[in-house]
N, C-alpha and C positions, 0 to 999 in steps of 0.2 A: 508432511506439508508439501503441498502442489507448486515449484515453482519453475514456470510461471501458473498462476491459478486460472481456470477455464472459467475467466471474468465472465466472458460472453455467455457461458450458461448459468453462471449467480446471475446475472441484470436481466438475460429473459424469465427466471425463476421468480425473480422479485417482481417483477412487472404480471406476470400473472398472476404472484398473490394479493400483491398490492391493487389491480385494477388500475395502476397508475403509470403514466414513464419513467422510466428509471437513467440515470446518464452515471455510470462507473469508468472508471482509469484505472490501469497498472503501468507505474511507473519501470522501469529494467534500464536503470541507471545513464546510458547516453538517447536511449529513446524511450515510446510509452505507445500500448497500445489502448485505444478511446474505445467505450462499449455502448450502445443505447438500445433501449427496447420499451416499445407499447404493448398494451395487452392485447393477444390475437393476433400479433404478427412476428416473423421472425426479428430476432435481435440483428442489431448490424457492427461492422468491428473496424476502425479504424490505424492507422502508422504515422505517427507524430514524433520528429517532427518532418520526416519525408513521408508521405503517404508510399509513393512509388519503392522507396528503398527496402528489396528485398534482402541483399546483403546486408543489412546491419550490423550484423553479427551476433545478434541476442534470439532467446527463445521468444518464438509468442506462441500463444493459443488464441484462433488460429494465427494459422502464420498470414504474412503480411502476401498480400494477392498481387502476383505480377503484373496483372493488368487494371490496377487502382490506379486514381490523381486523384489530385487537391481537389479540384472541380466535383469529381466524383464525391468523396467524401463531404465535402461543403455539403453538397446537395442533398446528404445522408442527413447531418444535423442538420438542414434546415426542415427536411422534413419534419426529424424526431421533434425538435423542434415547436412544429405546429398544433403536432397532435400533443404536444407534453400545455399546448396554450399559451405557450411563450413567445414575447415579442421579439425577436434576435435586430441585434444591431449589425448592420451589412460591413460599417466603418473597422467594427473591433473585432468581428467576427475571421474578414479576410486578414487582417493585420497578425492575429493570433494564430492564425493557419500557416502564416507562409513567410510569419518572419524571419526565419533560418534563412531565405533566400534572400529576402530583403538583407540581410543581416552580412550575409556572404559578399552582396554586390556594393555594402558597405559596410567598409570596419570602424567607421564611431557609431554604428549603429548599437541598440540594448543588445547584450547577449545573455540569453535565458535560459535556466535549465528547464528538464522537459516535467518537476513537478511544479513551476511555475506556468510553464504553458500551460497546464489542463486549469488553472486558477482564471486566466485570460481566456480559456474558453469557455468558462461558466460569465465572467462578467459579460463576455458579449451575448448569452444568451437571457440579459436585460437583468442582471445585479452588479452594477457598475461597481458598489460599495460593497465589499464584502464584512460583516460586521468581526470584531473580537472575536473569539471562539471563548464558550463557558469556562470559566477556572474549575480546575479539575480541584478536588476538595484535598487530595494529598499528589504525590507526587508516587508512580508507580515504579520509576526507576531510583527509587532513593535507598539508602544504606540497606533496609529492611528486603524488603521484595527484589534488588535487581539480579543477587545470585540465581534465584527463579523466573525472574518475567523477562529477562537481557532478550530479546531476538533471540537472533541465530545461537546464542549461547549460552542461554539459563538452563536450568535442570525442567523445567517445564519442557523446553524444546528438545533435550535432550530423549526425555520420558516418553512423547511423540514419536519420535525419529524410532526407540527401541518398538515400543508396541509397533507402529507400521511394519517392520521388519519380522517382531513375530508373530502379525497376522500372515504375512505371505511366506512363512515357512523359513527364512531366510536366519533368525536368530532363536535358539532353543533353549535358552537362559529362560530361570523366574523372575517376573518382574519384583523388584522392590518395593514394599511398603509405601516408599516419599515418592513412584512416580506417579502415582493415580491420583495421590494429595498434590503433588507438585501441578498435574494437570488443572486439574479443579481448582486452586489456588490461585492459578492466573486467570482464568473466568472469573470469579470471585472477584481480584482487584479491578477490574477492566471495568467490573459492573457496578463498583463500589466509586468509582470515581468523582460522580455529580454527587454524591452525597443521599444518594437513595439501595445505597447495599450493607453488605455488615461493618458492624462498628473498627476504624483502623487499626487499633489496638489488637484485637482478634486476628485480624488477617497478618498481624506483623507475628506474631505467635503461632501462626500456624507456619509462616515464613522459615523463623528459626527451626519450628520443632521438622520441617523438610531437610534443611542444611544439615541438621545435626545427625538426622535417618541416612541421610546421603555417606555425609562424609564415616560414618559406623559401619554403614553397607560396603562401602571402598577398602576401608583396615582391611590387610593383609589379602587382597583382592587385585589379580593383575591387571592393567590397563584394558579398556577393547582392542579387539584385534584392529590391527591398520586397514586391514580389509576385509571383506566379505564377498560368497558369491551369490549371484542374483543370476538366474535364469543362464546357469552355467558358465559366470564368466565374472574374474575378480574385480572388483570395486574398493571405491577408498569410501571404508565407515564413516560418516559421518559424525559416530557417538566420539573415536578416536581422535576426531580434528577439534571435537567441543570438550573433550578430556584435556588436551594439552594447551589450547588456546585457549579454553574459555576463563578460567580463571586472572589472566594480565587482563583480559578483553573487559570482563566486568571492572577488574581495578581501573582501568584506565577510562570505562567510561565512567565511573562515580569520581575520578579525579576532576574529569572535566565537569562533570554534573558542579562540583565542589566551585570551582573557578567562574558559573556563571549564576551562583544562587542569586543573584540581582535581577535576573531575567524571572517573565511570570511564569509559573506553572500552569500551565494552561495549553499546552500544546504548544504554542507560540513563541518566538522571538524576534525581538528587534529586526526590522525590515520584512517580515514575514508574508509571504505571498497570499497565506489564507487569508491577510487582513487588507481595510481599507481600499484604493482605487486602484492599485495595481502597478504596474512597470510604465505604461500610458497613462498618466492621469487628466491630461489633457483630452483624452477621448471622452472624461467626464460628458463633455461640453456639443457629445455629435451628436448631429440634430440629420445624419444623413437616412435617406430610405430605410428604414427596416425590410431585411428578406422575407418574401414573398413563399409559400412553399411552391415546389415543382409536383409537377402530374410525374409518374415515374417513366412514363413513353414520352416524355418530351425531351 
């Protein structure tokens, strides 16, 4: 797993298969980097929510360009913008760019985090309302599936983590039986979700029959090593952090899973940024200029 992932060449990939504009985010926890791309031209990459701030202190791909601003990137989406056929609103557009600063120069201002920003920069590019998102048909982190599908800590992620290591030479161990199922497994739920993949009962059975290969493969089988070397120089395994931690990690998020069964399964929760008009809802109501595209020599 790539992280952070080289968004900027998935959204130009997709835009020239798709023939269409593509507007992608990676979030990287206090900041996020914004991606867009039309067919036939290069993708462009944004730093949200300082454009200028190269210190951040987080990975990007690319990295954040010393000599970017806000203006500068505005002037990125409004292009993308144009050619994507979208009417941008000038009011929500600049409000969503630069409210960290606004935000800074006053404290009862909204304070956002930055996967809420990228939500405010889609409504300003003319989806004020952003609708529900579909109910997913089961729930993929539930009793069943989430020792496999957890993020950073399921046996899916785990089974990843080993094959990468024994493509590049780095781990000379046989894979196990449950990680190629394990893999496969979580495509499976992911794609079973809307109610157009295989039947839930099967995938929870194939769930089981992974844990059960998993935990038969470990009897009398010593931990991963704490480290490894990569390109002549010790590293902390990854397999080893997902060995000792992942098992509290998964209890504890199925405890909490437990604690808000009231909430929809559907991606979603109460206040949810993907829904509805957003942290401004009064912007509902701007009737000001829509942005204009820019010539790129102007």
């Amino acid at each position: 797993m790539d992280d952070p992932p080289n968004m900027e060449a998935a959204v130009g990939a997709a835009a020239e298969w798709w023939k269409a504009p593509v507007f992608g985010a990676y979030v990287a926890d206090g900041c996020a980097q914004i991606h867009g791309a039309v067919a036939n031209v290069a993708p462009w990459s944004g730093h949200l929510p300082d454009a200028t701030d190269v210190d951040c202190g987080m990975l990007h791909r690319p990295r954040v360009s010393a000599g970017d601003t806000l203006e500068g990137l505005e002037a990125r989406i409004v292009n993308w913008g144009a050619a994507a056929g979208l009417t941008l609103s000038a009011a929500r557009l600049r409000r969503a760019l630069r409210y960290r600063h606004a935000w800074q120069d006053d404290g009862d201002g909204p304070y956002i985090f930055q996967f809420e920003q990228i939500f405010e920069l889609v409504r300003a590019f003319g989806f004020p309302v952003l609708p529900t998102p579909r109910p997913y048909a089961f729930d993929p982190d539930d009793e069943h599936f989430a020792e496999v599908t957890s993020g950073l800590w399921g046996l899916a992620a785990q089974a990843r983590s080993a094959a990468r290591y024994r493509a590049q030479g780095v781990q000379s161990d046989v894979a196990g039986d449950w990680e190629a199922e394990a893999i496969a497994l979580e495509l499976d739920v992911y794609a079973a979700l809307y109610g157009d993949g295989r039947p839930v009962a099967e995938l929870a059975a194939r769930a089981e029959w992974i844990k059960s290969a998993y935990r038969a493969a470990r009897e009398g089988t010593p931990p991963p090593p704490r480290e490894l070397i990569v390109r002549g120089m010790p590293v902390t395994n990854p397999q080893r952090i997902m060995y000792d931690l992942g098992p509290s990690m998964v209890a504890d998020q199925l405890a909490f899973a437990r604690e808000q069964r009231d909430a929809t399964p559907n991606g979603s929760y109460p206040g949810d940024p993907a829904n509805g008009p957003g942290i401004w809802p009064a912007a509902l109501s701007d009737i000001s200029p829509v942005i204009k595209a820019t010539n790129a020599e102007d």
